[in-house]
C-alpha positions as CSV (number, residue, x, y, z in Angstrom):
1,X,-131.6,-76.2,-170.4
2,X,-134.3,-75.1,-168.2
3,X,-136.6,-72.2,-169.6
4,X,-136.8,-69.1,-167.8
5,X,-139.9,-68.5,-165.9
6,X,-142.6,-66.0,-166.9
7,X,-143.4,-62.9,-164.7
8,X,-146.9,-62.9,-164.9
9,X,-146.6,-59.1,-164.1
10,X,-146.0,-58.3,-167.6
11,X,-149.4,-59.6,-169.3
12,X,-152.4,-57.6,-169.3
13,X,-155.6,-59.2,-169.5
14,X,-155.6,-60.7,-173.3
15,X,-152.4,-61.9,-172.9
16,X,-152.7,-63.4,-169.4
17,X,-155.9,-65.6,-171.0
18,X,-153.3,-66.2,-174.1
19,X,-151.2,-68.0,-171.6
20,X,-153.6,-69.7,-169.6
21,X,-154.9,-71.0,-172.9
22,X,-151.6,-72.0,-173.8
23,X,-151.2,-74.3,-170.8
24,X,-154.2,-76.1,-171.7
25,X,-156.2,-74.5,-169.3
26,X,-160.0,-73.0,-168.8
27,X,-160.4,-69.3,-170.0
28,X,-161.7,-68.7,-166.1
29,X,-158.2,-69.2,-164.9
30,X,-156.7,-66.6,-166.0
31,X,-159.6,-64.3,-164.7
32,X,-158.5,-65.8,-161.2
33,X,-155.1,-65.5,-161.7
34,X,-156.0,-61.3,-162.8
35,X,-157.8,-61.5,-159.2
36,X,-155.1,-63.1,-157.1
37,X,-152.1,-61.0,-158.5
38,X,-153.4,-57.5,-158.7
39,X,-156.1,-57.2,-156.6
40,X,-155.5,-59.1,-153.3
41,X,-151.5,-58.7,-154.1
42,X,-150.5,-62.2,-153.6
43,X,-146.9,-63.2,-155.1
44,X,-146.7,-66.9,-153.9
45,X,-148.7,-69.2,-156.0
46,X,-149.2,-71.5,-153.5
47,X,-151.2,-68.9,-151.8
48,X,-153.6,-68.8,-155.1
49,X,-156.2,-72.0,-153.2
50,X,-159.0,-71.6,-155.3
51,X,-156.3,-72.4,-158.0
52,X,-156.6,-76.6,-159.1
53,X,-153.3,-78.2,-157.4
54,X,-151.7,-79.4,-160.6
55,X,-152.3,-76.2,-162.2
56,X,-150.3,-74.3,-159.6
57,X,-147.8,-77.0,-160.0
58,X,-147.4,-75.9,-163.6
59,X,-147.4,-72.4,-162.8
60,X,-144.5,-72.9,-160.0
61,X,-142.8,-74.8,-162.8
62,X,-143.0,-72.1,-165.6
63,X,-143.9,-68.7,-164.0
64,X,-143.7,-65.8,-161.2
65,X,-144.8,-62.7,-159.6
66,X,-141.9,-60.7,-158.9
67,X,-141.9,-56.8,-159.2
68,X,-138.6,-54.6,-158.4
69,X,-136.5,-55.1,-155.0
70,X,-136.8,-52.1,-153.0
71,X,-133.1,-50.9,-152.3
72,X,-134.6,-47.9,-150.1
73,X,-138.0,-46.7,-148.3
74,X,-138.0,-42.9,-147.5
75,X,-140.9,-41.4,-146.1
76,X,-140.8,-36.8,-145.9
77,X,-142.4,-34.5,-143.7
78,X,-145.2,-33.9,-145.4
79,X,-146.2,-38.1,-146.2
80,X,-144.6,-38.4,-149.5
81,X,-143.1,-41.7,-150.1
82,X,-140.2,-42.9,-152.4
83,X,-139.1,-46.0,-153.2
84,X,-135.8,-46.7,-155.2
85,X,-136.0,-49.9,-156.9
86,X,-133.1,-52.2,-158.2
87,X,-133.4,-52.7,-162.2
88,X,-130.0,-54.6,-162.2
89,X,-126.8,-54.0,-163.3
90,X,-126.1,-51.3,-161.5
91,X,-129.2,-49.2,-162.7
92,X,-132.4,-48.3,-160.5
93,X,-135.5,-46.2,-160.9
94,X,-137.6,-44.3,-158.6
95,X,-141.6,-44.1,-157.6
96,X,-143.4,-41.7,-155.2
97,X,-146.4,-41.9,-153.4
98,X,-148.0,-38.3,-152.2
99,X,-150.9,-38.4,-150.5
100,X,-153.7,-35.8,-150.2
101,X,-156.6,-35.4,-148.1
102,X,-159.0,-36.4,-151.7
103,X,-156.8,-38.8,-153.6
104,X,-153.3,-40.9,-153.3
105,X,-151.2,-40.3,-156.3
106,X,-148.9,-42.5,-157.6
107,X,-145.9,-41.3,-160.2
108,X,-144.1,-44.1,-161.9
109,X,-141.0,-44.5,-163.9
110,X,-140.8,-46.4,-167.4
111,X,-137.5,-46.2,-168.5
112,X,-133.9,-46.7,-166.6
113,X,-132.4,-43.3,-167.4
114,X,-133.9,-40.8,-170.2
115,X,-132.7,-40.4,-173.8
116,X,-134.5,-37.3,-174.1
117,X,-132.2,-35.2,-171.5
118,X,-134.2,-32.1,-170.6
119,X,-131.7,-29.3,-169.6
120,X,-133.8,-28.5,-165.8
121,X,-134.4,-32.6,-165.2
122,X,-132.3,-34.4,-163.3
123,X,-132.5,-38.2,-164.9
124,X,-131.1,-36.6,-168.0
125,X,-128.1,-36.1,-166.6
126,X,-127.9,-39.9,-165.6
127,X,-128.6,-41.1,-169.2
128,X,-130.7,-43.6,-170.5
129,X,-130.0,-47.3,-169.8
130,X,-133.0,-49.2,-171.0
131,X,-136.7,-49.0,-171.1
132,X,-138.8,-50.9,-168.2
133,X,-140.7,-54.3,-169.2
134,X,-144.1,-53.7,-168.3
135,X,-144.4,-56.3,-165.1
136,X,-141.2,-53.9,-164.0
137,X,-144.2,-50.6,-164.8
138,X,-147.0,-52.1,-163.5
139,X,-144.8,-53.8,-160.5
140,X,-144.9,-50.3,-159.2
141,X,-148.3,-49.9,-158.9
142,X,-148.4,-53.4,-157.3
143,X,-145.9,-53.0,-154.9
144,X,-146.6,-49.4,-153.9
145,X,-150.8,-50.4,-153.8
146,X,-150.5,-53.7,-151.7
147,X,-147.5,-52.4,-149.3
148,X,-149.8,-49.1,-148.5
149,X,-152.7,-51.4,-147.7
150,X,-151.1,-52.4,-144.7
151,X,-149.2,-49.2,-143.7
152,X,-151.6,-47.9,-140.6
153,X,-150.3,-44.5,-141.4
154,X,-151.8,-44.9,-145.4
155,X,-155.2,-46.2,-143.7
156,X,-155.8,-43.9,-141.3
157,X,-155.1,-40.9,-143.8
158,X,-157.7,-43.1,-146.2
159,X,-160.5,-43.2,-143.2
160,X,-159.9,-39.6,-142.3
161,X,-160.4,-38.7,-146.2
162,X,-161.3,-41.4,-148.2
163,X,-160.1,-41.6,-151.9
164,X,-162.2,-43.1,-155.0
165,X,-161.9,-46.6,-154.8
166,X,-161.7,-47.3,-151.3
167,X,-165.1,-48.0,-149.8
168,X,-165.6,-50.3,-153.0
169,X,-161.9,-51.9,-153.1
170,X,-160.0,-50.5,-150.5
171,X,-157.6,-49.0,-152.9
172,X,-155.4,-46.4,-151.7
173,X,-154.1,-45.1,-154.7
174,X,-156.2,-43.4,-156.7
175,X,-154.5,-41.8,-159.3
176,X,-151.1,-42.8,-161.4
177,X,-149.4,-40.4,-163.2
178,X,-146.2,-41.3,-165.6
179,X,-144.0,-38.6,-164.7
180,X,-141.5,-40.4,-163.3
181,X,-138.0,-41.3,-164.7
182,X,-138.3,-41.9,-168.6
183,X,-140.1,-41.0,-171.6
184,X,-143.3,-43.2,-171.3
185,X,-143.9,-42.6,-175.1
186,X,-140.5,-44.1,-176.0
187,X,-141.2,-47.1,-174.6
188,X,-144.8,-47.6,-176.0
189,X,-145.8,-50.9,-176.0
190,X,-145.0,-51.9,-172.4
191,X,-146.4,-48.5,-171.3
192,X,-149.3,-49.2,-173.1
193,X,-149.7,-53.3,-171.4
194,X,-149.5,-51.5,-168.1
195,X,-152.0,-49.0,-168.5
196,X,-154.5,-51.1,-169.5
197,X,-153.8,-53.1,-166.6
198,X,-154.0,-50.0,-164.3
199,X,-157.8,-49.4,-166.3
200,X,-159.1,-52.9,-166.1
201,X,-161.6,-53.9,-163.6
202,X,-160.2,-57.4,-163.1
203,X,-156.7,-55.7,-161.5
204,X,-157.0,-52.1,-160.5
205,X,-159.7,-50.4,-162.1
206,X,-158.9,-46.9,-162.4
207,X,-160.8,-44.2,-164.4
208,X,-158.8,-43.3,-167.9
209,X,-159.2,-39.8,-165.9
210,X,-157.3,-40.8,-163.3
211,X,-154.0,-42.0,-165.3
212,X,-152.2,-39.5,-167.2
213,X,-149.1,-40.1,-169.1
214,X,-146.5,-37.4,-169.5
215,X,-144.8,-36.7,-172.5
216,X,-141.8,-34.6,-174.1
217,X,-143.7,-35.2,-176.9
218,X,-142.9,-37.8,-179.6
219,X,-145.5,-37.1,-182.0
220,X,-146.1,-40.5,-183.8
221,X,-147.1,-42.0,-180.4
222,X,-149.2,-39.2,-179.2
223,X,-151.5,-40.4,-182.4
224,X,-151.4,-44.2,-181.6
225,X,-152.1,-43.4,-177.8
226,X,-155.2,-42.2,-178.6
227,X,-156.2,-45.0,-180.5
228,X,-154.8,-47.8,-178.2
229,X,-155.1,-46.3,-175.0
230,X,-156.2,-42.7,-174.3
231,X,-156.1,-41.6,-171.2
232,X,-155.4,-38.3,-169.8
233,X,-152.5,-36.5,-171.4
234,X,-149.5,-33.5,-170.3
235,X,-147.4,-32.5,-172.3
236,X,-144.1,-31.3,-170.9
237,X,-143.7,-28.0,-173.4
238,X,-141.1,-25.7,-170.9
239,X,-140.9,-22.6,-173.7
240,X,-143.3,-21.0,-176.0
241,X,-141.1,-20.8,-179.0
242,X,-138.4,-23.5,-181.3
243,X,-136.0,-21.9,-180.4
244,X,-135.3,-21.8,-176.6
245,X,-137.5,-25.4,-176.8
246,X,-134.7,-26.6,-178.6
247,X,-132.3,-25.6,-176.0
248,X,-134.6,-26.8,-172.9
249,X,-136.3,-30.0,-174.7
250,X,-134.1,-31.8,-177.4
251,X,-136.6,-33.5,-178.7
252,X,-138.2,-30.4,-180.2
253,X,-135.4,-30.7,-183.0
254,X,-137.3,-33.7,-184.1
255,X,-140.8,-32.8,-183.4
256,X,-141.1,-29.0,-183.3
257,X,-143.8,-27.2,-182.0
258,X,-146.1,-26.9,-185.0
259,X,-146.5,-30.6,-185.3
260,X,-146.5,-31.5,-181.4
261,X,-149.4,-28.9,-181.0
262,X,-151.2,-30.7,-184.7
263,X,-151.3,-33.7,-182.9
264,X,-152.3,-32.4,-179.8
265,X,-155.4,-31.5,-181.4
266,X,-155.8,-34.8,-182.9
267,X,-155.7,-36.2,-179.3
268,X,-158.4,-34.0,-178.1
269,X,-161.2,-35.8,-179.1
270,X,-160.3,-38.9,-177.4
271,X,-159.0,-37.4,-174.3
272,X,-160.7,-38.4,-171.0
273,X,-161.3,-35.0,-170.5
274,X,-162.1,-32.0,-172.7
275,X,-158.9,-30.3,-172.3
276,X,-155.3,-31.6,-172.1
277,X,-152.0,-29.7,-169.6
278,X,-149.2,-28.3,-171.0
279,X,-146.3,-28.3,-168.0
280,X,-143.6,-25.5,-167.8
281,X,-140.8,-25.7,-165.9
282,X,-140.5,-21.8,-164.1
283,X,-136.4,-21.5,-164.8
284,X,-135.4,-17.5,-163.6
285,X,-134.7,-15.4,-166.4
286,X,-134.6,-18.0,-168.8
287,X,-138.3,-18.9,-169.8
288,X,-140.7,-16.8,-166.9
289,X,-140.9,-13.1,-168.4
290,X,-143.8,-11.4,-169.3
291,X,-143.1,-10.8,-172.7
292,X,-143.1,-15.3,-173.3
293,X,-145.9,-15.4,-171.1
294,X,-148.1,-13.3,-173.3
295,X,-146.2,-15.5,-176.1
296,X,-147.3,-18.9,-174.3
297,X,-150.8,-17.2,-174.7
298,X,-150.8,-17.0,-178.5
299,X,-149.2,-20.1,-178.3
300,X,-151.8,-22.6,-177.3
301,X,-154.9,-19.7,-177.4
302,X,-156.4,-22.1,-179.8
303,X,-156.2,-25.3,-178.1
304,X,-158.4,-26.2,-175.0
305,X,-155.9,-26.7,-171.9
306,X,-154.5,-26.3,-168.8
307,X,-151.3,-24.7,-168.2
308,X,-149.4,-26.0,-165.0
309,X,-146.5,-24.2,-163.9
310,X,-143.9,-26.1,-162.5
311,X,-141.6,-24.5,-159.8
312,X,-138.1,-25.6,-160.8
313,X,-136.7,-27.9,-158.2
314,X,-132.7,-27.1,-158.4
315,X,-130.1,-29.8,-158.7
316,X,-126.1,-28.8,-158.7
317,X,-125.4,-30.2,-162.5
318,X,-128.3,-28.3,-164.1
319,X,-126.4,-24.8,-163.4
320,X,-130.5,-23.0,-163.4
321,X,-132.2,-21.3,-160.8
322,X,-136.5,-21.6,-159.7
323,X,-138.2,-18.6,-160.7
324,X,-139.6,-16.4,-157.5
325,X,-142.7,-16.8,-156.2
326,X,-143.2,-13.2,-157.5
327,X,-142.4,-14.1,-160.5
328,X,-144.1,-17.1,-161.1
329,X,-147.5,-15.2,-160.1
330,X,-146.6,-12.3,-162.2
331,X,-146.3,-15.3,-165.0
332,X,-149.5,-16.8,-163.8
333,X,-151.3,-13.4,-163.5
334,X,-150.9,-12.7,-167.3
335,X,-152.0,-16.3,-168.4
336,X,-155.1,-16.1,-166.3
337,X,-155.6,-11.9,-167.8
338,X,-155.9,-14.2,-171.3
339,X,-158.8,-16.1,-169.7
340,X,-156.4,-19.5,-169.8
341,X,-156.3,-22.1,-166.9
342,X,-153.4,-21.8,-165.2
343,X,-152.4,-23.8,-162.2
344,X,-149.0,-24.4,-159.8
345,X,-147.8,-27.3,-158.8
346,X,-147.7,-27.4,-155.3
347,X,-143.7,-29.0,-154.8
348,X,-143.9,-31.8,-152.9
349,X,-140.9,-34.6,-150.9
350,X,-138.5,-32.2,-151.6
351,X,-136.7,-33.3,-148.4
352,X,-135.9,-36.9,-150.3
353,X,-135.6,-35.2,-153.7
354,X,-138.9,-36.8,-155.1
355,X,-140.1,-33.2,-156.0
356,X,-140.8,-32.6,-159.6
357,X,-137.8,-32.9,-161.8
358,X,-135.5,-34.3,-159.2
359,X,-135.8,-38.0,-159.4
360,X,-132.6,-40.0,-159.9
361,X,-130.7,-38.3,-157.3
362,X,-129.8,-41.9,-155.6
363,X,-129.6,-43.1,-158.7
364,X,-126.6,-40.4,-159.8
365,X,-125.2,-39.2,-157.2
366,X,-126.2,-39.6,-153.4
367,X,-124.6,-37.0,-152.0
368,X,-127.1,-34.4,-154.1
369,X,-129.1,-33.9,-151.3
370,X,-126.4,-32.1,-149.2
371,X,-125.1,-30.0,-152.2
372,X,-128.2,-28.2,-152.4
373,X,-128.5,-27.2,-149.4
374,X,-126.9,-23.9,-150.4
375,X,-130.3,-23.6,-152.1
376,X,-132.2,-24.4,-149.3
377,X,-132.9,-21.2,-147.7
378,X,-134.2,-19.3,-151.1
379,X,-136.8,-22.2,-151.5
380,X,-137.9,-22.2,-148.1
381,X,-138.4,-18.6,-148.8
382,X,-140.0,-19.0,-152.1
383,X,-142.3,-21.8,-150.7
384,X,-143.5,-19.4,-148.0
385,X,-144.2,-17.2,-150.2
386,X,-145.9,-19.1,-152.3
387,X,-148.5,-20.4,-150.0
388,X,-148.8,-16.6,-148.9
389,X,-149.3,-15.2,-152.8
390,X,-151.1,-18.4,-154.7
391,X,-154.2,-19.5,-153.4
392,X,-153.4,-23.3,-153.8
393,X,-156.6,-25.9,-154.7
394,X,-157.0,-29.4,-155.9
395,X,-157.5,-30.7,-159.4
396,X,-157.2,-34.3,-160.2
397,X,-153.5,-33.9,-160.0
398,X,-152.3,-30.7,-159.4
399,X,-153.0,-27.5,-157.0
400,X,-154.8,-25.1,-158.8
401,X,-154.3,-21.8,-159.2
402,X,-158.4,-20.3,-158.3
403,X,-158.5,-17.0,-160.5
404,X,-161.0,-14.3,-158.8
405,X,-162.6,-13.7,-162.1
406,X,-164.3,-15.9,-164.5
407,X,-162.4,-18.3,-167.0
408,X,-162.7,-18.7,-170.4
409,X,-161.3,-21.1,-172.3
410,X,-160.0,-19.5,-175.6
411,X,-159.7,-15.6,-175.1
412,X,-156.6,-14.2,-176.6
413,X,-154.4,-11.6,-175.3
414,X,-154.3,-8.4,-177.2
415,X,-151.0,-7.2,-177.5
């Protein structure tokens, strides 16, 4: 019976020089091979010519480069780009590209499905399925990096406002965030193999800066991340108490607030940066008053962050509404009156549901997109207003909210 081949997607660079050397080969091969794959994108090993002939023999033999097949291509208005990708038996994940003017951003899915089922996101509702191998992870990256390189569009957005990377590599994307479909942290070793691909010079090079993991926030794996592989870190937090957290963010029944915020601190040091995000989800009248605003204060006064506010992106099953752009700066006023950072996410590709929250709308139920469109006048409305009421600027991978007045980082709000 013939052995299955080898993706050579799913080895970082350790274990792609493990395999060379267990093919009898020189330790320079696999260097090669680490060159041919992820920087110049080539699948076909008979491409690979600076590879000896009976070594790509044995490769063609016993291995492959094969990432997800793309079941559709949808490009938005504003130049986001999302890609549903097969997974197989009937499952798929999604990816989405959104360029800006400084950078090209990348968020990736790890998992088929979610276990953790956050109330406001919409690949809860689908379930989990299984977790992503990592050549199926970092196959997103590759896919997404090398198909860009030759989209005209992508390059003349890059020449016009060139991101970090390209004069040097010609990289488009710049910066990867795991925010996709999935808990990353639940499926920690293969997250792990692909961020350290996504960090190593020999494939993509990016700074630990530049890759942030999300996380619901499974404790025990917040601590090994920053011994394995720290990189830059958001936690999704949603509610300043247990309580409504338990109702918003299961999870917080196993890992309450008290030791998710411990081992936040315990990640601190290691961080890429000297602060870490906490993400809330603006849901009207459930988590945006002023009274757990000033609570979200006390909350995290003594930990060095960045509060980004998410407007909710609505989706028929999740029976919540998006807070108003009022209140969301009402919200945002109060958090910045503490002297915290506070920032919005600007919504972006919500005209092919790849706006925060909303992935897995192919994947559930295709028809999604023209059930909300009883929503779509209030957010047009709210987005206006937005843009009118929040001055909107970049940070590595949100739009910041700018206060007028000096920040500081740990002032606490007097009651």
């Amino acid at each position: 019976m013939t052995s299955p081949r080898v993706n050579l997607l799913d080895f970082d660079a350790d274990q792609m020089a493990a395999y060379v050397a267990g093919l009898s080969e020189k330790p320079f091969r696999a260097k090669q091979l680490m060159q041919w794959i992820h920087q110049r994108g080539v699948s076909d090993i008979n491409d690979m010519s600076d590879l000896a002939k009976s070594f790509r023999a044995t490769l063609l033999d016993k291995a492959e480069v094969l990432s997800l097949p793309v079941i559709k291509d949808e490009h938005a208005a504003d130049g986001t780009r999302k890609w549903l990708l097969d997974v197989g038996a009937g499952n798929a994940v999604e990816s989405v590209f959104i360029p800006e003017d400084d950078r090209g951003t990348l968020c990736i899915s790890s998992q088929a499905g979610c276990a953790v089922n956050c109330r406001f996101c919409s690949t809860g509702h689908q379930g989990f399925s299984r977790n992503l191998t990592a050549g199926e992870i970092i196959g997103q990256l590759w896919f997404a990096e090398h198909l860009l390189r030759n989209d005209p569009n992508a390059i003349r957005r890059i020449e016009a406002y060139p991101t970090p990377g390209w004069e040097h590599t010609g990289r488009v994307i710049s910066n990867v965030v795991l925010m996709g479909m999935g808990e990353p942290l639940l499926n920690y070793d293969n997250v792990v193999t692909a961020l350290r691909l996504m960090l190593d010079d020999r494939a993509y090079g990016l700074s630990r800066r530049r890759v942030t993991v999300s996380t619901s926030g499974v404790v025990p794996m917040i601590d090994r991340l920053a011994q394995d592989c720290p990189v830059a870190l958001a936690v999704s937090l949603h509610a300043p108490n247990d309580k409504l957290r338990d109702q918003l963010v299961p999870l917080n029944l196993k890992y309450p607030l008290r030791e998710l915020l411990a081992a936040c601190e315990r990640y601190l040091p290691f961080a890429p940066r000297d602060f870490l995000t906490f993400e809330y989800c603006m849901l009207d009248g459930v988590n945006d008053s002023d009274v757990q605003a000033k609570e979200l204060v006390r909350l995290l006064a003594n930990i060095k962050c960045k509060i980004n506010l998410i407007p909710f992106n609505p989706f028929p099953e999740s029976g919540l509404k998006r807070s108003s752009a009022q209140r969301i700066h009402a919200f945002a006023s109060i958090l910045l009156d503490a002297g915290m950072v506070a920032t919005v996410r600007k919504t972006r590709g919500d005209d092919i549901a790849a706006a925060c929250g909303q992935l897995a709308g192919d994947v559930v139920d295709r028809t999604r997109v023209r059930e909300r469109a009883v929503h779509d006048n209030q957010i047009k409305m709210d987005q206006d207003d937005q843009a009118k009421d929040l001055e909107l600027d970049d940070d590595e991978e949100e739009q910041e909210y700018q206060p007028e007045r000096p920040v500081q980082w740990l002032k606490r709000l007097d009651d």
